[in-house]
C-alpha positions in Angstrom: -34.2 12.6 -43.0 -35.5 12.0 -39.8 -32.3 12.0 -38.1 -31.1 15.6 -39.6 -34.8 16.7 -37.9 -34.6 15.5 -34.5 -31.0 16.7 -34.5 -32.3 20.2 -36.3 -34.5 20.2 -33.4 -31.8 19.4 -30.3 -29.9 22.5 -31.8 -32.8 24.9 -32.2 -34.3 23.8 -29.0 -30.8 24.3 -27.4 -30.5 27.6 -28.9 -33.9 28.7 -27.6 -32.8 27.7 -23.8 -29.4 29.9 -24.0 -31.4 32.7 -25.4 -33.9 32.6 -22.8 -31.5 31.8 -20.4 -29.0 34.8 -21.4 -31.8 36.8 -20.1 -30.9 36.1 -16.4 -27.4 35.2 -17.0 -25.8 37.0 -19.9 -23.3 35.5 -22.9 -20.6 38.3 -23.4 -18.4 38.1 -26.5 -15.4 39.3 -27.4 -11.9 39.1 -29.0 -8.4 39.0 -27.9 -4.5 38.9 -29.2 -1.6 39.1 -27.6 2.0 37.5 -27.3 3.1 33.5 -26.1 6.4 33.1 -24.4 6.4 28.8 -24.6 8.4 25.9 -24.5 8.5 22.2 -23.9 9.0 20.7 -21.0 9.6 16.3 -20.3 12.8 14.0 -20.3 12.7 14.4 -24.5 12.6 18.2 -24.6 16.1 18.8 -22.5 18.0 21.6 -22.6 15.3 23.7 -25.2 15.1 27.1 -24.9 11.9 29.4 -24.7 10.8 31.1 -27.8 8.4 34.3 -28.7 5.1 33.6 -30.8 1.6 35.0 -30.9 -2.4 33.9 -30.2 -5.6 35.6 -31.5 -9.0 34.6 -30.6 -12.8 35.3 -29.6 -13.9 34.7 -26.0 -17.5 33.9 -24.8 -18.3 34.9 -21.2 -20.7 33.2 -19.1 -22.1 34.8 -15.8 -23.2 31.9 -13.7 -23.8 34.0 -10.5 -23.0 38.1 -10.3 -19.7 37.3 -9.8 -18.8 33.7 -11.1 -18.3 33.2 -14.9 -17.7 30.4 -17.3 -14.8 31.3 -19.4 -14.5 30.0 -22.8 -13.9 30.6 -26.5 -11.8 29.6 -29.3 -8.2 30.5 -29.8 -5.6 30.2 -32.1 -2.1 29.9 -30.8 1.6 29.7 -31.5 3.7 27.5 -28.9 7.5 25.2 -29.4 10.6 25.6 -28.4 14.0 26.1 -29.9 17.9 24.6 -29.7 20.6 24.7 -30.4 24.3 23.3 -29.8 25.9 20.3 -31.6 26.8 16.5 -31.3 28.8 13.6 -32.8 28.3 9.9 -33.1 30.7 7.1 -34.5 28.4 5.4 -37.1 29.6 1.8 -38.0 29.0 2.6 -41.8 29.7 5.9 -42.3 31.9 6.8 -39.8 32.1 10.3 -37.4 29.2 11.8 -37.6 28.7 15.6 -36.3 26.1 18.1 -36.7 26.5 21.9 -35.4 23.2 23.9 -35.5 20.0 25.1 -34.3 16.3 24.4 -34.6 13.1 26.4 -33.9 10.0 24.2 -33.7 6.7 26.7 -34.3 3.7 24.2 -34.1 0.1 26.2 -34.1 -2.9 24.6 -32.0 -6.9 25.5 -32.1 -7.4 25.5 -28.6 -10.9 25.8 -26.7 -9.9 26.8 -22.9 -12.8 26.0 -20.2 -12.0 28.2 -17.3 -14.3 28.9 -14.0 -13.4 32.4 -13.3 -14.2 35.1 -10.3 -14.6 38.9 -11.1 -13.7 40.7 -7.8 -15.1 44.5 -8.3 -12.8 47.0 -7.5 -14.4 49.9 -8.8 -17.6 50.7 -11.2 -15.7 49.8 -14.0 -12.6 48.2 -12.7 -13.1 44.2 -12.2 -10.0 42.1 -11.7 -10.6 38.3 -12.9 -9.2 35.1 -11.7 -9.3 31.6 -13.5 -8.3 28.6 -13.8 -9.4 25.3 -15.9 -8.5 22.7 -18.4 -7.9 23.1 -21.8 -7.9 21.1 -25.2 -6.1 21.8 -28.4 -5.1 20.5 -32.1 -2.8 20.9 -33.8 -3.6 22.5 -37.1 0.0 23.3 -38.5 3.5 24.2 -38.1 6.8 23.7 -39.1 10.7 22.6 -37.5 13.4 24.5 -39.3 16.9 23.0 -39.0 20.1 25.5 -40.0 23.5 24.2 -39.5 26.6 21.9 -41.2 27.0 18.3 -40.6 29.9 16.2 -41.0 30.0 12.9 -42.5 33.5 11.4 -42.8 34.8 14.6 -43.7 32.1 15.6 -45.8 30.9 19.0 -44.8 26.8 19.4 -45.7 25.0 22.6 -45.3 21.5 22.0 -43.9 18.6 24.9 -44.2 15.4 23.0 -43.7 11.5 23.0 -43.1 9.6 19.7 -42.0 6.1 19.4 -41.2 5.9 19.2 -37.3 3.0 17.0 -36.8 2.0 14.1 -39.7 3.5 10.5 -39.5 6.0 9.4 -36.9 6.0 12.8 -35.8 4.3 14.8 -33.0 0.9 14.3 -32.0 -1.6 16.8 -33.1 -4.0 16.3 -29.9 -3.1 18.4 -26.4 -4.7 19.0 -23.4 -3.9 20.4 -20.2 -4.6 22.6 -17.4 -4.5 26.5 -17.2 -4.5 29.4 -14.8 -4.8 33.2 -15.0 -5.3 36.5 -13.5 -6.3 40.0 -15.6 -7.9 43.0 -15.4 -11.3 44.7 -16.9 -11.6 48.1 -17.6 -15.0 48.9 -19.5 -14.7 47.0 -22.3 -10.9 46.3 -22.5 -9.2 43.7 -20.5 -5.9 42.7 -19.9 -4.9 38.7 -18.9 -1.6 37.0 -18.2 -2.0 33.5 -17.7 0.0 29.7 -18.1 -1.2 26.8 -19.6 0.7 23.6 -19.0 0.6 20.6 -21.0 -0.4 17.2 -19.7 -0.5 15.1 -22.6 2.4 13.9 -24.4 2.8 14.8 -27.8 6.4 13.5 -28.8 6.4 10.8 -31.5 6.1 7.1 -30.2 9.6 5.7 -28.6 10.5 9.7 -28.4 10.5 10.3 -24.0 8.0 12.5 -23.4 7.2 15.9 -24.5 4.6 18.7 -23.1 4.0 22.1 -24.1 4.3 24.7 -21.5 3.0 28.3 -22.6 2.5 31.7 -20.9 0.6 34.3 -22.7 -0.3 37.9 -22.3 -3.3 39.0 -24.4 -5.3 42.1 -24.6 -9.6 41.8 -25.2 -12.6 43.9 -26.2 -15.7 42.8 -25.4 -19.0 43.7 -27.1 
C-alpha cells in the first residue's frame, strides 16, 4: 500500500511539473500516417529487395528553447524485406533438393523515436524542421509468407505459407537504432521524410546478422 502511494505520488508530482512547466515551454500533440519503403540490411539479409508498408502514430512536441524541440511519440510501423529466386542442395538422405519461390517478411514494431529537432522559420506559418536521434522498437507482430514448389527427389511440393516472424528460434522482437529527418510545417499540417537505421541485430542466433533499414514519408496534424 505504501509503495502504490509514494509511487502515486512520483507520478502526480511529475505530472504537476510538466504542467507548470508547459507554461514556459509548451507540449504539442499530434498524429501522423504515411508510407515505409524498408528493407534489411547485414551479411544474412543478401540480395533482399525493398518492399512498400505503412506507419501511424501520435507525436508529442517539446519546445526546449523558441526554436529547439524534443521530438517524440509513439508509432506503429510496418518494416521487412522480400526475395525471391531459387536454390538446390544434394541432401545425403533425401537426395536433390530445390526450392523456386519468393518470400515477403512484414514484421510490425511499436517504436518510441527520441529526436532533438531545430525549427528554422521561414515564414509566419512556414517552419522547416530538422532531426535526428535514436530510436527503440518491439516487435508486436508479423508474419513471413513463403510461395513457391520444391523438389525433393523428384517430388514436386507446392508451398503457400504463413509463419510467425518473431517467437522461438526466430527474430528478435527488440530494435533499436538511430534516425534522421527533415520536414516541413504549415499551420497545423506537416510534412516529414526521414531514415531510421537499425543497429541491433535481430536475426535468430547462428543466423549472420540482420538490421532493419526503413525510410518513411508521413503526413501530421497537430492540435
Amino acid at each position: 500500500m505504501k509503495t502504490i502511494l509514494k509511487s502515486s505520488l512520483v507520478v502526480v508530482t511529475f505530472l504537476l511539473a510538466v504542467s507548470i512547466n508547459a507554461q514556459d515551454k509548451p507540449l504539442t500533440f499530434g498524429v501522423k500516417a504515411g508510407m515505409n519503403l524498408s528493407n534489411f540490411g547485414g551479411d544474412g539479409a543478401d540480395g533482399m529487395d525493398a518492399k512498400i508498408g505503412f506507419n501511424v502514430g501520435l507525436t508529442v512536441d517539446y519546445a526546449l528553447t523558441q526554436d529547439l524541440y524534443l521530438l517524440t511519440g509513439l508509432e506503429f510501423t510496418m518494416k521487412g524485406g522480400k526475395d525471391e529466386g531459387s536454390f538446390s542442395m544434394t541432401d545425403p538422405t533425401y537426395g536433390q533438393i530445390s526450392f523456386t519461390g519468393k518470400e515477403n517478411d512484414n514484421p510490425m514494431y511499436l517504436q518510441i523515436p527520441v529526436h532533438l529537432g531545430y525549427k528554422l522559420a521561414v515564414t509566419d506559418a512556414t517552419d522547416i524542421i530538422f532531426r535526428a536521434g535514436p530510436y527503440i522498437a518491439y516487435g508486436v507482430g508479423g508474419k513471413s509468407k513463403i510461395e513457391g514448389k520444391a523438389t525433393v527427389d523428384d517430388i514436386i511440393i507446392d508451398l503457400d505459407t504463413d509463419v510467425n516472424f518473431f517467437g522461438k528460434d526466430k527474430a528478435k522482437r527488440f530494435d533499436v537504432g538511430l534516425g534522421l529527418g527533415v520536414g516541413a510545417e504549415f499551420g497545423k499540417i506537416g510534412v516529414s521524410l526521414g531514415y531510421d537505421f537499425g543497429l541491433a541485430n535481430i536475426a535468430p542466433s547462428n543466423a549472420g546478422k540482420v538490421r532493419n533499414m526503413n525510410a518513411y514519408l508521413t503526413v501530421g496534424y497537430k492540435f
